[in-house]
C-alpha positions in Angstrom: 0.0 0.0 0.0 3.0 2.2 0.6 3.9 2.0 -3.3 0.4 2.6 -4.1 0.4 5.7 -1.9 3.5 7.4 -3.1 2.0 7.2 -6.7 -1.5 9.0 -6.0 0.7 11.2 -4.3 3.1 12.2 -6.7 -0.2 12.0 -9.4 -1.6 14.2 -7.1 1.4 16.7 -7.2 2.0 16.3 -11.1 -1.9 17.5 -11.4 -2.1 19.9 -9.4 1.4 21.6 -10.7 0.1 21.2 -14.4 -2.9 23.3 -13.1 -1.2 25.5 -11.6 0.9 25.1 -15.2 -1.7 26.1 -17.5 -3.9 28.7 -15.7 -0.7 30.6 -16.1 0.0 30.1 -19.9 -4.0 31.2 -19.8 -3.7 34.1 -18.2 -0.3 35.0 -20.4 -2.4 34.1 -23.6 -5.0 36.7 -21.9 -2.5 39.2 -21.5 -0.9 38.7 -24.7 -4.1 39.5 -26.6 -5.0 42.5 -24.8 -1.7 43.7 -25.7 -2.2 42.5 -29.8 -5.8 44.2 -29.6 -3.9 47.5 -28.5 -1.4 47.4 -30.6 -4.2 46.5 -33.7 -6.1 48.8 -32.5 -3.2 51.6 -32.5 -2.2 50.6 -36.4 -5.9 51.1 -37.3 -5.7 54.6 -36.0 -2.6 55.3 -37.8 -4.0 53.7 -41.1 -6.9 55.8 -40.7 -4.9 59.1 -39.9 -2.7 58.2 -42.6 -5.4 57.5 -45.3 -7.3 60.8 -44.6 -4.6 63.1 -45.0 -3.4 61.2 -47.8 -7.8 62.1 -49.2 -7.3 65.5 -48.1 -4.4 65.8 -50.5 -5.5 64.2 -53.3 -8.9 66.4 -52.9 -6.8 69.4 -53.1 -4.7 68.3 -56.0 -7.9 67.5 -58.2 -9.6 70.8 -57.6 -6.6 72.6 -58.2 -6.3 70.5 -61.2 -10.5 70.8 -62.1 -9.7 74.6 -61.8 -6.8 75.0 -64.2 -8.7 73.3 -66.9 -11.7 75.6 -66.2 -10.0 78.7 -66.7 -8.5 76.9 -69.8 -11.6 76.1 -71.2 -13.1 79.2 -70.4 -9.8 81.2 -72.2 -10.4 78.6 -75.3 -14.1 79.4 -75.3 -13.3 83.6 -75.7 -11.1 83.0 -78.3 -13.8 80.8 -79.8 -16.4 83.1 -79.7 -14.3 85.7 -81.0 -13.1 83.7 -83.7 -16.3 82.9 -85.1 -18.0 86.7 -84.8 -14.9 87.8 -86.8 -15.9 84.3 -89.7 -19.6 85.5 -89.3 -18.7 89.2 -89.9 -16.3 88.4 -93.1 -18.7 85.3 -94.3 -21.8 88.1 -94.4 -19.7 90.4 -96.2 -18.7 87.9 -98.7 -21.9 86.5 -98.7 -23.3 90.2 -100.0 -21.1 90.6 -102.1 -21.7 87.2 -104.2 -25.5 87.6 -103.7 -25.0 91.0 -106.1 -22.6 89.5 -108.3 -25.1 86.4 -108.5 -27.9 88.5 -109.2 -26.1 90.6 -112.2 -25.1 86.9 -113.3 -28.9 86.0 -113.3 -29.7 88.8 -114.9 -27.1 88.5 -117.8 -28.1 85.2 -118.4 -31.7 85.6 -118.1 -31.2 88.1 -121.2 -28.7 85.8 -123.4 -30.8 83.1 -123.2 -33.9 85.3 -124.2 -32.1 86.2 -127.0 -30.8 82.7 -127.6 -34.3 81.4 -127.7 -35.7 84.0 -129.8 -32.8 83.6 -132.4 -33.1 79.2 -132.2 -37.2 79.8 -132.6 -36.7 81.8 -135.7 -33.7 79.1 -136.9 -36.1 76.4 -136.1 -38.7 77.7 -138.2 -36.5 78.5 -140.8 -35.1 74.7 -140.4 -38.6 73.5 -140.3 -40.3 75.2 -143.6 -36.7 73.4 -145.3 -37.0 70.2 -143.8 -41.2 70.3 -144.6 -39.9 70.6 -148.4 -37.1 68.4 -148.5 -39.3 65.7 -146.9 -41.6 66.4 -149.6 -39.5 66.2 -152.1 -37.9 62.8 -150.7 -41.2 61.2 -150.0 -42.3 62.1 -154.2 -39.1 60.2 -155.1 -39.6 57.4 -153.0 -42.7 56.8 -154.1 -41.9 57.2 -157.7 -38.7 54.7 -157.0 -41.3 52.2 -154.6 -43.3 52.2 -157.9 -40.8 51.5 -160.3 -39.4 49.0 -158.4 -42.4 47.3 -157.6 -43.1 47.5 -161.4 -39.4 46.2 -162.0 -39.9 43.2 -159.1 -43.4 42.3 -161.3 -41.1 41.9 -164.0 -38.9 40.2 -162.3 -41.1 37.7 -161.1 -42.8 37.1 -163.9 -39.4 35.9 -165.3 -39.0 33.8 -162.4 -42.3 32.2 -162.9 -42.0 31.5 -166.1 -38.5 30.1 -165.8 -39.4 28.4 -163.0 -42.3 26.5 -165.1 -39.8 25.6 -167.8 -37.6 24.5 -165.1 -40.3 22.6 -163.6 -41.2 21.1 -166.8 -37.5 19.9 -167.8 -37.4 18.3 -164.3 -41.0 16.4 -164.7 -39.2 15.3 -168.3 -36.4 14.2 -166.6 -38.5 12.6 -163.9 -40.8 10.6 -166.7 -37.7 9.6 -167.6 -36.1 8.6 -164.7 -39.0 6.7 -163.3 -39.5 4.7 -167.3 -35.3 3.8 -166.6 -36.7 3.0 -163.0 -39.0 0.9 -164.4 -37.0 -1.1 -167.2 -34.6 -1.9 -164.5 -37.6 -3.4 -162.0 -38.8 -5.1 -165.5 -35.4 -6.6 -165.7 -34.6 -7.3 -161.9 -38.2 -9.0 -162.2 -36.8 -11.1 -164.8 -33.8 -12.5 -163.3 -35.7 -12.8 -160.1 -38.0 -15.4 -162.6 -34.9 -17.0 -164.3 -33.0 -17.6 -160.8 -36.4 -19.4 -159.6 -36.4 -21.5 -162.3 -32.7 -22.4 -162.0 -33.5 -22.6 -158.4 -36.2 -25.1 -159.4 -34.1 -27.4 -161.4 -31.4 -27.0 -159.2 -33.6 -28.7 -156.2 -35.1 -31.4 -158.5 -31.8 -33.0 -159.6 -30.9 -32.2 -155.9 -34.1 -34.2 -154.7 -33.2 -37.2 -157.8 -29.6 -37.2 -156.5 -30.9 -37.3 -153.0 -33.7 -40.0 -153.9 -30.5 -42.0 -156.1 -28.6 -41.9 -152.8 -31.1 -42.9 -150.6 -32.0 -46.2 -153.0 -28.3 -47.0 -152.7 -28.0 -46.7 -149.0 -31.0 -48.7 -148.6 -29.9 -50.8 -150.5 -26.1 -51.3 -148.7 -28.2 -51.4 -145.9 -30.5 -54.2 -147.0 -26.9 -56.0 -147.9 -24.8 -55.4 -144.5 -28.1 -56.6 -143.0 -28.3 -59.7 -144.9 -24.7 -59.9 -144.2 -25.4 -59.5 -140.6 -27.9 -61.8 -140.7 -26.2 -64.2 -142.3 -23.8 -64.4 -139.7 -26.0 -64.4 -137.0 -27.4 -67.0 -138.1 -24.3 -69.0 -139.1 -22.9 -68.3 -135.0 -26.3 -69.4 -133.7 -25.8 -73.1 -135.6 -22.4 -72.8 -134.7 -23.6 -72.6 -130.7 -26.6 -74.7 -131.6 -24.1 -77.6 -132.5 -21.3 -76.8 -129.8 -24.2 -76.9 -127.3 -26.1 -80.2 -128.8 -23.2 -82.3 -127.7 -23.9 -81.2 -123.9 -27.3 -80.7 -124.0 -30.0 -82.9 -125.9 -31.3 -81.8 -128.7 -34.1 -79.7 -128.6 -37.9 -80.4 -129.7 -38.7 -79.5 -133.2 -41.4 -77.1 -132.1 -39.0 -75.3 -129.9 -36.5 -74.7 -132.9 -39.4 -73.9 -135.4 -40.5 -70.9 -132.5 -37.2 -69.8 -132.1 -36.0 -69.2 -135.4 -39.4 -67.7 -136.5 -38.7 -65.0 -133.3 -34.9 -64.6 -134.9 -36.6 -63.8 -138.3 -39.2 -61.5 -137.0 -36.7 -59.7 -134.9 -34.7 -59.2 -137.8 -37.1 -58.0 -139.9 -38.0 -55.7 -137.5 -34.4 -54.3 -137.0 -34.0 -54.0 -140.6 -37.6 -52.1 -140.8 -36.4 -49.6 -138.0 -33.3 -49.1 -139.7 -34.5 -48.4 -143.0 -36.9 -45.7 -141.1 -34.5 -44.6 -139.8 -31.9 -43.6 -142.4 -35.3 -42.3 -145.0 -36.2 -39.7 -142.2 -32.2 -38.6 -142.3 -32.1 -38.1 -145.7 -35.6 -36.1 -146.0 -34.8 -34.5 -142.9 -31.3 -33.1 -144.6 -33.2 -32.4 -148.0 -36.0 -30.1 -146.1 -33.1 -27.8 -144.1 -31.1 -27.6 -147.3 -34.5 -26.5 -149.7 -35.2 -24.5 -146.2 -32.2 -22.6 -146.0 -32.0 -21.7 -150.1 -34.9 -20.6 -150.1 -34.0 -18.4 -147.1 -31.0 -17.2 -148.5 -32.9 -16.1 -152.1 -35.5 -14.5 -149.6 -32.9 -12.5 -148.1 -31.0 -11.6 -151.1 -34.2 -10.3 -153.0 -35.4 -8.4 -149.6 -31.9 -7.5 -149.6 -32.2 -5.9 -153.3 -35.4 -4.9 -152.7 -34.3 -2.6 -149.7 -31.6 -1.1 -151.5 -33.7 -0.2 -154.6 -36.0 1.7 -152.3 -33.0 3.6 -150.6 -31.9 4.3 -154.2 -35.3 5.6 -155.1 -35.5 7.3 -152.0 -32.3 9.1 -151.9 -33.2 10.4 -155.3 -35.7 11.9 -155.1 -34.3 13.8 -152.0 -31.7 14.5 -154.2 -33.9 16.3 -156.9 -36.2 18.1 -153.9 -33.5 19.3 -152.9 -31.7 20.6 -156.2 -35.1 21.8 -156.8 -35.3 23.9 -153.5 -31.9 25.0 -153.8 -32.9 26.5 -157.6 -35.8 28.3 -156.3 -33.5 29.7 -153.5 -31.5 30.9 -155.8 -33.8 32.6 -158.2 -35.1 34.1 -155.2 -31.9 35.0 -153.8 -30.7 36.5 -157.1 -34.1 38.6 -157.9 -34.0 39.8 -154.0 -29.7 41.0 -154.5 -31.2 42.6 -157.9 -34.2 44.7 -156.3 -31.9 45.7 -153.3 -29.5 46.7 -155.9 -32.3 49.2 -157.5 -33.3 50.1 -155.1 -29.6 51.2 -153.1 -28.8 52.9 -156.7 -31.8 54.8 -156.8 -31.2 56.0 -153.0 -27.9 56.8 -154.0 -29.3 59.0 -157.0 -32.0 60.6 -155.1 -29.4 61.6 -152.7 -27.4 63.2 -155.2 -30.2 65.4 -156.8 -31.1 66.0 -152.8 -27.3 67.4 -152.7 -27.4 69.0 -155.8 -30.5 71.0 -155.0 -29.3 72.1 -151.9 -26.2 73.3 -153.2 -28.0 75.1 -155.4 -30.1 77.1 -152.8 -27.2 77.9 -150.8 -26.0 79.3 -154.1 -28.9 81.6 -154.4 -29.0 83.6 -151.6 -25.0 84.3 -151.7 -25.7 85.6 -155.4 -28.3 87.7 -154.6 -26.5 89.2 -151.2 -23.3 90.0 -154.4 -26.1 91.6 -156.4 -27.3 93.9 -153.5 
């Protein structure tokens, strides 16, 4: 208990010293802050001492500065003021003195162009009665030259026309002409159409004897290889009939009476179905061979026939279009021919229009030398 004792006693100590400890650092903290709120409080009043001079300053500096530029404004503004009553004062004078010289300017021209206007009425009206009997004059020989050439163009046309006609009947001549040769030549074409036909037919009838000749010779090498054949069969079934008839017995009459009457009919019947056979070859080849003659002539007269038409065809574009381009022509040369009247009777009119006037301007300088 002794130990135990000691330590609560020394606890007891270490506590009470700690206390003792740290109310002291508290009331240091205390005193330290009173002191820092003194000292802030002392560096606020200086800022604020500090910042109001430093307004007061600045408040003077800017209403000395306001000041200055006041009585600088107000100097600018008298020599303003007097600058502009000394423009007004020189801009009036000038002013009055332009408004006169405008005026007598007016005036001036107000009379010249009186004068101008009376003198350009009178030259108008002289210009006028001229121009009323030149026009007259012009539109007397235009009509006598639209006369004449419309008299001349009648001419003309009726030239044409009848030229034309003869032209036209030349070209119906050669036409007539034209279409008879056109028609000897379908006359003849018609002609050899008829003579190949009938070569064409004589052609495919010693085809069809030559073919018919052929066939009766194959059937007949037919009829012999199967003969031939048969003959052999028949010779190897006596030859197995005779090998076997040592093994075997022989047969019942009846039995070889049946048999060789099936051998026969089965021959017959091969040699039936082969002869078929090789006739419906043969007419089969004769029919595409007439077939594709006759669709070869087919061709080659639609052929000709198509080409005689383009022939025909482009002819008689041809000759539309020589006869258009003779009309154009005619027209063409009797249009350059009335245009060419008519320019040289312009330019004749225009020298009698030149002469004339020269002549009037003549007159009145003759009679100014005879005054």
């Amino acid at each position: 208990m002794g130990a135990i004792s000691d330590d609560m006693t020394r606890l007891s100590e270490e506590i009470s010293t700690l206390r003792n400890a740290r109310r002291e650092f508290a009331g240091r903290l205390a005193e330290e802050a009173k002191e820092r709120k003194t000292a802030v409080r002392t560096l606020q009043n200086g800022f604020r001492k500090t910042h109001q001079a430093s307004a007061k300053e600045a408040r003077k500096t800017r209403l000395t500065f306001i000041s200055d530029i006041k009585g600088e404004v107000a100097a600018l503004q008298a020599a303003l003021h007097s600058s502009l009553a000394e423009y007004r004062k020189s801009y009036a004078a000038e002013a009055r003195a332009a408004g006169k010289a405008r005026s007598q300017l007016v005036t001036n021209l107000k009379h010249e162009l009186l004068q101008k206007h009376a003198e350009l009425r009178e030259a108008r009206s002289k210009t006028a009665k001229r121009d009323r009997a030149d026009r007259l004059a012009t539109l007397s020989g235009i009509k006598e030259n639209v006369a004449e050439t419309c008299r001349n163009s009648q001419r003309e046309l009726a030239a044409f026309t009848r030229s034309y006609r003869a032209t036209a009947n030349n070209d119906k001549a050669e036409r007539m002409s034209t279409l008879a040769g056109i028609r000897d030549s379908v006359a003849q074409l018609r002609r050899e159409i008829r003579s190949e036909l009938t070569d064409y037919r004589k052609i495919y009838r010693a085809g069809a004897k030559q073919h018919r000749t052929d066939r009766v010779a194959f059937v007949n090498e037919l009829k012999k290889t199967v003969a031939d054949v048969r003959q052999q069969t028949v010779s190897e079934l006596d030859e197995a009939r005779h090998a076997w008839s040592g093994i075997f017995p022989a047969a019942p009459a009846g039995e070889r009476d049946s048999d060789r009457k099936a051998r026969d009919e089965a021959e017959l019947m091969a040699k039936q179905e082969a002869e078929r056979k090789a006739h419906a070859e043969i007419e089969r080849k004769a029919k595409e061979e007439a077939e594709r003659k006759a669709l070869e002539e087919a061709e080659r007269m639609a052929k000709q026939e198509t080409e005689r038409k383009a022939r025909e065809e482009a002819e008689r574009k041809a000759k539309e279009e020589a006869e258009h381009k003779a009309k154009q022509e005619a027209e063409r040369k009797a249009r350059e021919e009335a245009e060419r009247k008519a320019q040289e009777e312009a330019q004749k009119r225009k020298k009698a229009e030149a002469e004339r006037q020269a002549k009037e301007e003549k007159k009145p300088a003759a009679k100014g030398k005879t005054k």
